[in-house]
C-alpha positions in Angstrom: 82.1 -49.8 88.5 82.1 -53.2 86.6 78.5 -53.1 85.1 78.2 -53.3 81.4 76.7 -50.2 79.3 74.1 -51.0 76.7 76.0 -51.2 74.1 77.8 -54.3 75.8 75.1 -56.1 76.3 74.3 -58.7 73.3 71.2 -60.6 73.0 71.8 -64.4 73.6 74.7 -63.8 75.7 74.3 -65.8 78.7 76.4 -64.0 81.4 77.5 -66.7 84.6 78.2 -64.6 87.6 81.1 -66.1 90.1 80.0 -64.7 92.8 78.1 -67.2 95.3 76.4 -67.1 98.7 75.3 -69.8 101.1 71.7 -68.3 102.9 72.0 -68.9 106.2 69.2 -69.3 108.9 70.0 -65.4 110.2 69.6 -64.0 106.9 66.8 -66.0 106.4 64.9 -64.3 109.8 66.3 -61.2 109.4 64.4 -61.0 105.9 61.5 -62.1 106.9 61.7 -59.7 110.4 62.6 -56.8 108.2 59.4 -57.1 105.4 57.4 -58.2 108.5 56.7 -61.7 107.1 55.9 -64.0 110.1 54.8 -67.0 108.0 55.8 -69.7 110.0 56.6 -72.2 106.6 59.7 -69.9 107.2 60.4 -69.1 110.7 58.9 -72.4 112.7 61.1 -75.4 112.2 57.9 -77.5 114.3 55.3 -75.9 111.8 57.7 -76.7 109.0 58.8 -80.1 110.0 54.8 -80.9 109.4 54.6 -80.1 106.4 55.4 -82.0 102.9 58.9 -79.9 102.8 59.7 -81.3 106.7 61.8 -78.6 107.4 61.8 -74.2 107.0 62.0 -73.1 103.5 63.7 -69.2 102.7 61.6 -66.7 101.8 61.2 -66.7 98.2 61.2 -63.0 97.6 64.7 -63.3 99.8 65.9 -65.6 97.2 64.8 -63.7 94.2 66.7 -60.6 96.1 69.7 -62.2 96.1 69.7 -63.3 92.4 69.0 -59.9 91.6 72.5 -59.0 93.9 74.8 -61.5 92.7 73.9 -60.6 89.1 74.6 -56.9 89.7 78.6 -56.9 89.8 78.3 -58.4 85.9 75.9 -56.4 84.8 74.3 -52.8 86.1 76.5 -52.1 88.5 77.3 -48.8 88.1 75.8 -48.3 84.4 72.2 -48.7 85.5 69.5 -45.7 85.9 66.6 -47.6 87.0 65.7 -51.4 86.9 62.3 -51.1 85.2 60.4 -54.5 86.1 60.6 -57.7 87.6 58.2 -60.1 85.6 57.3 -64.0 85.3 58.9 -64.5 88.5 59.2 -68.3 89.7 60.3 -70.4 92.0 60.0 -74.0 90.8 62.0 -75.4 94.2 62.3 -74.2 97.3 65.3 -72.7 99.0 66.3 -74.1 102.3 68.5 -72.7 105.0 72.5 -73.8 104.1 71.8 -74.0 100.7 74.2 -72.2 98.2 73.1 -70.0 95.4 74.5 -69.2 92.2 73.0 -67.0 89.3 73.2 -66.7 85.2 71.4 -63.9 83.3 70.7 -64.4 79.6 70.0 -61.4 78.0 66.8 -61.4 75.7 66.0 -58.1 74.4 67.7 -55.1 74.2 66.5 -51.3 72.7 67.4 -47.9 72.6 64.9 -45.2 74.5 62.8 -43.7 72.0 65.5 -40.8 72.6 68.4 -42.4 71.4 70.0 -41.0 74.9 69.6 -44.7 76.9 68.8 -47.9 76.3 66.5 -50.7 78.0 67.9 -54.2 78.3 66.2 -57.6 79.5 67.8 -60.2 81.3 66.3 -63.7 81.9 68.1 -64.2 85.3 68.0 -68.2 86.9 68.9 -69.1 90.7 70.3 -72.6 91.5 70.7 -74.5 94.4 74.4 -75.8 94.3 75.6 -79.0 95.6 72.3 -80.1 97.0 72.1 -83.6 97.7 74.7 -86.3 98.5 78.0 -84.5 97.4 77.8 -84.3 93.9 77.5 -81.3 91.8 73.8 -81.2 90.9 72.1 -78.0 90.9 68.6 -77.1 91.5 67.1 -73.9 90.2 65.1 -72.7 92.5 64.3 -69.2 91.1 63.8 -67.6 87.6 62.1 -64.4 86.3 62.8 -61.4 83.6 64.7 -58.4 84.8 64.3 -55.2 83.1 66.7 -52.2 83.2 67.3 -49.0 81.9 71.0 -48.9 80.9 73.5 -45.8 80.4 75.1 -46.0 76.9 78.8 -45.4 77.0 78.7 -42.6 73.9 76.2 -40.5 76.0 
């Protein structure tokens, strides 16, 4: 268990997780196969090429599912009862097949349960494209929204 429990949690603390992953074109299909998603923007490279991107783009809820995962080591894992909500979800670039993702969560709110026994944290959790481009470190954020969750408190 690495998560944090509420009371480690501090509002304003922005929280850059290590972990990375590079989406390939089989995770990618195997998303979209598996939440039965055929829209070819994703799975037809001569649709895609056609269009104003030129090439497939990831599924966006992929993309926001993998934020949420590479966030989870630093944060809930373990310590969590229940995320509570996803909301303002956005994806102001798209994510494209070899491209590698990093996440931050900054945590904006935090609360005890109107029992004292838990408490209810929010995270503002950003995606980026890394090392898009011609070699140099640029990043791209390419999806933001607000997790909610309902944390364990360490005392309890």
């Amino acid at each position: 268990m690495t998560g944090l429990y509420y009371e480690e949690f501090e509002v304003g603390e922005t929280i850059e997780h290590e972990k990375r992953r590079t989406v390939s074109e089989s995770d990618n299909q195997t998303f979209c196969d598996t939440t039965m998603n055929q829209q070819p923007l994703h799975l037809d490279a001569e649709f895609a090429s056609e269009t104003q991107f030129g090439e497939r783009l990831v599924n966006g809820l992929y993309t926001m599912a993998l934020a949420v995962g590479l966030t989870i080591p630093d944060t809930t894992d373990g310590t969590i009862v229940a995320n509570l909500s996803y909301d303002e979800v956005e994806h102001p670039n798209p994510t494209f097949h070899g491209d590698t993702i990093r996440a931050q969560s900054t945590v904006t709110d935090k609360r005890e349960t109107s029992d004292g026994e838990r408490g209810i944290v929010t995270m503002h959790v950003e995606a980026f494209a890394v090392n898009r481009g011609d070699g140099e470190t640029d990043e791209t954020l390419v999806c933001e929204f607000d997790r909610t969750a309902l944390s364990l408190k360490r005392d309890a």
